[in-house]
C-alpha positions in Angstrom: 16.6 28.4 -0.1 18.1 26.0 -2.8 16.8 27.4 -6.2 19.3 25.3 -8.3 23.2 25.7 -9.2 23.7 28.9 -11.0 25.7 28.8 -14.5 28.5 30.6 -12.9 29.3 27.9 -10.3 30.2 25.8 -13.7 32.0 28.8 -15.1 34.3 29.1 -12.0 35.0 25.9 -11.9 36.1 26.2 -15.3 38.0 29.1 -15.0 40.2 27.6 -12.2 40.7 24.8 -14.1 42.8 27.2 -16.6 43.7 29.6 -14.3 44.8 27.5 -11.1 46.8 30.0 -9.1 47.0 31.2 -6.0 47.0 34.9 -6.8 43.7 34.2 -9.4 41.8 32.7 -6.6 42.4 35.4 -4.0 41.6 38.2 -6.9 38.3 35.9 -7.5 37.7 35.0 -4.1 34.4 36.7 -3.6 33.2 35.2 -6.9 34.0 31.6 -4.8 32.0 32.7 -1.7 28.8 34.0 -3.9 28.6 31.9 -7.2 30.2 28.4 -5.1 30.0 28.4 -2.2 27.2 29.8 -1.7 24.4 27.6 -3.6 26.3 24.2 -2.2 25.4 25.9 1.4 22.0 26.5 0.6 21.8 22.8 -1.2 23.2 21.4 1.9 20.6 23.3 4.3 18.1 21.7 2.1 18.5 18.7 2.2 19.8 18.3 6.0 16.2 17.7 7.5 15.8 14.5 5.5 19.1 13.7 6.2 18.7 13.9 10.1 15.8 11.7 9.9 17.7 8.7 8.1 20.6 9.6 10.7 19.8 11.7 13.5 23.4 11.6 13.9 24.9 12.8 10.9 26.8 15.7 10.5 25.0 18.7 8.7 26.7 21.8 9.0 27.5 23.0 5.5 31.1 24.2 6.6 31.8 20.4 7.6 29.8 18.8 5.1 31.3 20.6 1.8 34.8 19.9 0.7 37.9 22.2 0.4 38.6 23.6 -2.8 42.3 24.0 -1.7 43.6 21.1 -2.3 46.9 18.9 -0.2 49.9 18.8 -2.8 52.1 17.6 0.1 52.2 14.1 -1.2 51.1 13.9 -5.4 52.9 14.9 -8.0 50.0 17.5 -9.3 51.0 20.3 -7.5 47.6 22.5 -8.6 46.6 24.2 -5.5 42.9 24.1 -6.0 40.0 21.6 -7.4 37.9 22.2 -10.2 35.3 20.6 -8.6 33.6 19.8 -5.1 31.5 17.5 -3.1 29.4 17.2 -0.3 29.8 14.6 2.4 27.1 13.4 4.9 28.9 11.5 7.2 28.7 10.9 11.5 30.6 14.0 13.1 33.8 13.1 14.3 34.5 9.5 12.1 37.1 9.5 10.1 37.1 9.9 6.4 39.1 7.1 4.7 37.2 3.9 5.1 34.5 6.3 6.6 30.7 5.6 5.7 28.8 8.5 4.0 26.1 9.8 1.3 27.7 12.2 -1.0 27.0 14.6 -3.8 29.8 15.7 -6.3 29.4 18.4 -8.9 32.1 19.6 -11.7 32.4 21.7 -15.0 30.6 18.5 -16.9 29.6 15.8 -14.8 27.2 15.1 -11.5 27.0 12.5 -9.4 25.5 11.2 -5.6 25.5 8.1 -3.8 26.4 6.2 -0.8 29.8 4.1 0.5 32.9 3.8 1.9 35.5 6.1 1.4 38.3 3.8 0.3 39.0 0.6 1.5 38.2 -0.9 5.0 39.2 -4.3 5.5 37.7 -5.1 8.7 34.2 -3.7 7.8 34.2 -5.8 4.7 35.2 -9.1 5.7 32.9 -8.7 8.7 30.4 -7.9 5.9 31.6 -11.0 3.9 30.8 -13.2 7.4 27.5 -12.0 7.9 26.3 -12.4 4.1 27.6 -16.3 4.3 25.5 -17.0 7.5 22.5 -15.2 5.8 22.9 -14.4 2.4 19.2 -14.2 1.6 19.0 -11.1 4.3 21.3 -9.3 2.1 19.8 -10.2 -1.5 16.8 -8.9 0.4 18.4 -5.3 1.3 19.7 -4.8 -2.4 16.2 -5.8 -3.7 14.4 -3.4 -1.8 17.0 -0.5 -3.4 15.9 -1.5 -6.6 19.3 -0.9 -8.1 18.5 -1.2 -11.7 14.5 0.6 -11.3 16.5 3.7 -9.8 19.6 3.5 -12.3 22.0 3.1 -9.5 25.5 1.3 -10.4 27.4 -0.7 -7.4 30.9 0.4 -7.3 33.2 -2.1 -6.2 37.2 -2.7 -6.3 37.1 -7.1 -6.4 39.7 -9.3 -5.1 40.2 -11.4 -8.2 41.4 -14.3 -6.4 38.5 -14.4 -3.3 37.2 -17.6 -2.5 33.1 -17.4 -2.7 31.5 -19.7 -0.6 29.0 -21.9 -2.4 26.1 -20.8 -0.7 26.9 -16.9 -2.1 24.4 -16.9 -4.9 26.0 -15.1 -8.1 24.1 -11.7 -7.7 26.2 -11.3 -4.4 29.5 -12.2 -5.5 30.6 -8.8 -6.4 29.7 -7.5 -2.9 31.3 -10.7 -1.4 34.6 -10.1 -3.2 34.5 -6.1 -2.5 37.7 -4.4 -1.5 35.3 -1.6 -0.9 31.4 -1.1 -1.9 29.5 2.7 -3.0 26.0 2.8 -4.9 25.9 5.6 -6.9 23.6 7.4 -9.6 26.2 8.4 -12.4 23.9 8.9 -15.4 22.4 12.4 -13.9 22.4 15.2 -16.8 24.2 18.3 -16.0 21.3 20.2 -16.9 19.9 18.9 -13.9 22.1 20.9 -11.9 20.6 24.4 -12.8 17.3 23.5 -11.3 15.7 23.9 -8.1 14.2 20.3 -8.6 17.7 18.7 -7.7 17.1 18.4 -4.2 14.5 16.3 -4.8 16.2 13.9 -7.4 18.7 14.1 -4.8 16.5 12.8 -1.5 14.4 10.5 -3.7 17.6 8.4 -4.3 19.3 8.9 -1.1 16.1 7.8 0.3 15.9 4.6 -2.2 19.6 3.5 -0.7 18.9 4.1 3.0 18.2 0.5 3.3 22.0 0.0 2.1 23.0 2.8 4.6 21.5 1.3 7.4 23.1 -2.3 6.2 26.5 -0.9 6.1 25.7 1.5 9.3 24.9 -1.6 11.2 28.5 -3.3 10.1 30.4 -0.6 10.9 29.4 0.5 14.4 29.6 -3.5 14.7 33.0 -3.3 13.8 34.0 -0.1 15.8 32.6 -1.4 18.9 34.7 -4.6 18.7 37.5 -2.7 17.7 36.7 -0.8 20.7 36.2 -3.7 23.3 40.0 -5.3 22.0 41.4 -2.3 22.9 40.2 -2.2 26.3 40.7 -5.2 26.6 44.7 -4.9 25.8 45.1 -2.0 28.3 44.0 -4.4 31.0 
């Protein structure tokens, strides 16, 4: 059971943000598994019912779902073997990650935040997106309505093409999604306090809940997009 973060999940993450060695993390390694890992299990298990009913498909085992706190130095110039931070991803078993469609959750030493989007960029899903919201772009003003952005203090994250033609019939509150590199809603203003409390699943699900009409909007686009992707394929090996 999910009775909020404890104060020491904060703590390590501080303390291996000063001490970021491989020989302090093996000699804390316990204190990882009980005071980390741990909790983010337990807030994972929570929350997986609701999850499997806005996607019977997604993936919910808390070993798949939570990130690695070892991090890859193989190709950055911060060579820091371990995060000071971590996040959860719900996400379809077996799609890929960058470009990949998911809700997340992302806790450090001072900040919180959750949401839904792509990881990254994904050309093809976006300007399929950008097709479909110029033949109907009153479908899509509808979907973003009905997430109440503003009434649930969500944010939409986007990386614009500066240069994008808009076609005149993309009303200006869509623009930014029709110029997207790459779209995420997110709730960024949570209080850390908020953390520490068993009440955060619920914050959690309300808002994950609020944005499923967006899931399922950029759910639809992306199978759409995979099955195509899919059909050329097949179509080339003939």
């Amino acid at each position: 059971m999910f009775t909020g973060f404890p104060e020491e999940t904060i703590q390590f993450f501080l303390d291996i943000r000063f001490h970021n060695s491989i020989s302090y993390f093996e000699e804390n390694r316990e204190r990882f598994r009980q005071d980390v890992q741990a909790p983010f299990y337990a807030f994972i298990e929570e929350l997986a019912p609701a999850m499997r009913k806005i996607d019977p498909q997604m993936e919910l085992r808390p070993y798949k779902c939570l990130s690695r706190i070892r991090r890859d130095t193989r190709f950055t110039k911060d060579k820091s073997p371990y995060r000071d931070h971590l996040w959860v991803q719900f996400h379809r078993a077996g799609e890929p990650r960058e470009g990949g469609l998911f809700y997340w959750f992302e806790l450090g030493p001072t900040w919180m935040d959750w949401g839904v989007g792509l990881w990254g960029e994904n050309r093809p899903v976006m300007d399929l997106l950008r097709r479909q919201m110029a033949a109907q772009p009153q479908r899509f003003q509808d979907i973003l309505d009905s997430c109440d952005l503003s009434g649930h203090r969500f944010s939409m994250g986007t990386n614009s093409y500066k240069r994008m033609a808009v076609p005149e019939q993309i009303p200006p509150s869509l623009r930014p999604l029709y110029t997207a590199r790459s779209v995420y809603f997110s709730r960024e203003d949570a209080p850390l306090k908020w953390a520490f409390d068993a009440r955060l699943t619920d914050r959690v699900l309300k808002d994950y809940r609020a944005l499923a009409p967006a899931y399922r909007m950029l759910r639809g686009i992306y199978d759409e997009q995979a099955q195509a992707e899919l059909n050329d394929n097949g179509e080339g090996e003939r």
